[in-house]
Every structure is written in C-alpha cells, then in structure tokens.
C-alpha positions, 0 to 999 in steps of 0.5 A: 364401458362409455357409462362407467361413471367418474369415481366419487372419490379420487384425486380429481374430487370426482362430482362434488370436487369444485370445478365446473363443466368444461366447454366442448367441441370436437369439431374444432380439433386442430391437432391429433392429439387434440382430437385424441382427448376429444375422442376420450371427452366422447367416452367419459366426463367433461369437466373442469378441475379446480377447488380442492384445498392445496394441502390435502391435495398434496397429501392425497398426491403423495399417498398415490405416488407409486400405488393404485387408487384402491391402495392409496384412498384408504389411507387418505381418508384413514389419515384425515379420520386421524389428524383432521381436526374441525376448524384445524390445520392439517398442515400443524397436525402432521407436523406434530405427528408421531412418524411411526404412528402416522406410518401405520395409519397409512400403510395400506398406501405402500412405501409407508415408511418413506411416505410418512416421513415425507408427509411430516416434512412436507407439512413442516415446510407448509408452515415454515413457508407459508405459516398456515395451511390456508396461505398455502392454497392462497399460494396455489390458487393465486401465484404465478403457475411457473412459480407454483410449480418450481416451489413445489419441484423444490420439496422431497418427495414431489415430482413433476407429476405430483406438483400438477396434479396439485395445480390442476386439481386444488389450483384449478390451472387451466393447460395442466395436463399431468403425466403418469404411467397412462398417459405416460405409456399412451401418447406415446403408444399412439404415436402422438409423443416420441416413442423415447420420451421421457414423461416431462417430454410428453407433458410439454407435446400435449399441453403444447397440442392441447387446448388449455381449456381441455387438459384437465379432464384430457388428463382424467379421462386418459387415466380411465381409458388405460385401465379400460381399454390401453393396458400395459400388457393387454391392450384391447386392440390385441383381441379386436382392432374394433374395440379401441375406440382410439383405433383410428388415431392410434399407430400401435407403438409397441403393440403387435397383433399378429404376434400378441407382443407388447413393449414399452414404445421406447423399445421400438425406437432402437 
C-alpha cells in the first residue's frame, strides 16, 4: 500500500502540480497529531502545495463537493474541453454560459444542476470583484490568508473546506490543513480531536498541533490513508490491529473489534 503513488490528477495537481518538496522530520514531532502526519509522510508524498491557477481550483473545488474524485475529474476536464479557451478567461466563459448546457457538461459530478448554477455565479462574482480571472489568483496568492478566507466564505456554494483547499493548492498558504469527510472522520477517530467536533473544530486542533510547513501533504496524504486503511465502515484494524500502520497512535473512537461495530465518534460522546 506505501507504493501507491500520488494521483496525476486531483485537486492537489498530483506531480506537476507546482509546489516543491516539503522539508521532513519526524523526529522533531512535538504533538501527537504531529507525529500522526509524520507517520502518514512515511507512507505517502511529501510535498508542498501551491501554484495551481485560483479559478480553476475553485472550480475543480466545487465539482468535488459532495462526490468522489472518480465522479468529479470527468466533469472538470469535460468542462475546461468546453469553456477553456487559448489565452481566454475561464472566469468570462462561464459567466457567459448556457446554465443547462453547462449542466450536462458536468453531470457526471452530481448534483448538476445546483452546481451549475453555482459555477456561473461564482464566475460572475470573479469578475464582478476582481474583473479578470487573473486579479483573482493575484488576490489568492498575494492578500492576506484571513482575508482570503472569509472573501471566499462569503460566496454560495463555498465552505470552509472549499476556501482552503483553494488557498492551499493555488495559493500555496502554508498551515492549511483542509477538513473533509477523511480527516473529518480521522482525527477524531484517533482520538487526537474531540469526538463532537464539528469540522472547523477539527481544522483549528490540527493546524494549531501541525507545524505549518507540514499540513498540506498532512491534508493529501490523510485522504489516501482513509481510503486505504481507515474507512467509514470497514477500517483495517477490524480484521488485524497489525495492518494500520497508525495503530500505535490510535484510541479507536468509535471502532469496536471484538464486536465488528463502527460508528461515527460522535456517537461514543454521549
């Protein structure tokens, strides 16, 4: 499982995504939620994020909400074949674009309709805000992180998780560590963030625990470990308490052994 190599495409722009190596060294853990991403840097990439053009990361972003990246990369390289013009602004193209046309183009994303209707208010708001595509990513590179964050808190349709992702991988911010279901489900699991906590709860213990330098292949590489080893349902402590390679770390929120029960950790906090 350690030689599965990092995607070539995904929202972290897989190898030829910018960024560069991030500097690495366990030993100098000062947290356990430290030596947890440690841990996963054993098993997986090590890189910095950074480097991806901001629009088309929100974009991407967007069409991921709520759907696999089997489902969603489809319709992200369908709609750029679509609107990505040479030398254009994807930002005016789908402010331009038929709302049902656009729909179809990215249906295999899910929740089409909804997101299509998104993506063409998002894109008016780019260039209402910042006219150009261009000013946008200068924004998302440049500006404040908070700033950042909160201007894009304030658009429909993206999250918490949506606006780090972006500031992580097309702003390159170091001490971005975004929270989805995986993370969501694994810190708490492990034990290392409240059982109750809700995702922004669990973002503010592990870029709080996390050196800055670590979190965004902390946030890549935990993704891959919850869908090789800390499932949902079937996590692989279940069958063997030997095949996690986290399982030193772990406190088992939620998982059960002997029984074979799994619940959401929130479950164990009554």
């Amino acid at each position: 499982m350690s030689e599965d190599p990092e995607p070539a495409v995904n929202i972290s722009g897989g190898e030829t995504g910018g960024g560069v190596v991030a500097e690495f060294d366990p030993a100098t853990a000062d947290t356990r939620a430290e030596r947890v991403v440690d841990r996963l840097g054993q098993l997986y990439w090590q890189k910095r994020y950074g480097g991806r053009d901001a629009f088309t990361c929100l974009v991407r972003t967007i069409l991921s909400q709520n759907t696999s990246d089997t489902a969603s990369q489809p319709a992200h390289d369908a709609l750029l074949d679509r609107y990505e013009t040479p030398n254009g602004d994807l930002a005016e193209s789908l402010a331009a674009a038929d709302q049902a046309t656009l729909a179809e183009t990215i249906s295999s994303a899910g929740l089409y309709n909804q997101k299509s209707e998104i993506l063409i208010d998002t894109a008016e708001w780019v260039l209402e805000t910042f006219d150009s595509a261009a000013a946008f990513d200068a924004f998302v590179k440049d500006d404040d992180p908070g700033t950042v964050r909160e201007t894009l808190l304030e658009v429909r349709g993206v999250g918490p998780k949506t606006a780090d992702c972006v500031l992580l991988f097309a702003g390159g911010r170091a001490g971005v560590f975004p929270v989805d279901t995986h993370v969501h489900r694994i810190y708490r699991r492990l034990g290392v963030a409240p059982a109750e906590a809700d995702h922004e709860e669990v973002r503010e213990v592990i870029e709080r625990e996390v050196p800055a330098a670590k979190c965004g292949f902390g946030h890549t590489a935990t993704i891959q470990f919850g869908r090789e080893y800390c499932t949902a349902r079937k996590p692989a402590c279940l069958e063997d308490p030997d095949a996690c390679p986290m399982g030193d770390l772990c406190d088992q929120v939620g998982v059960y052994p002997a029984t074979g029960e799994v619940v959401d950790p929130a479950e164990t906090a009554d």
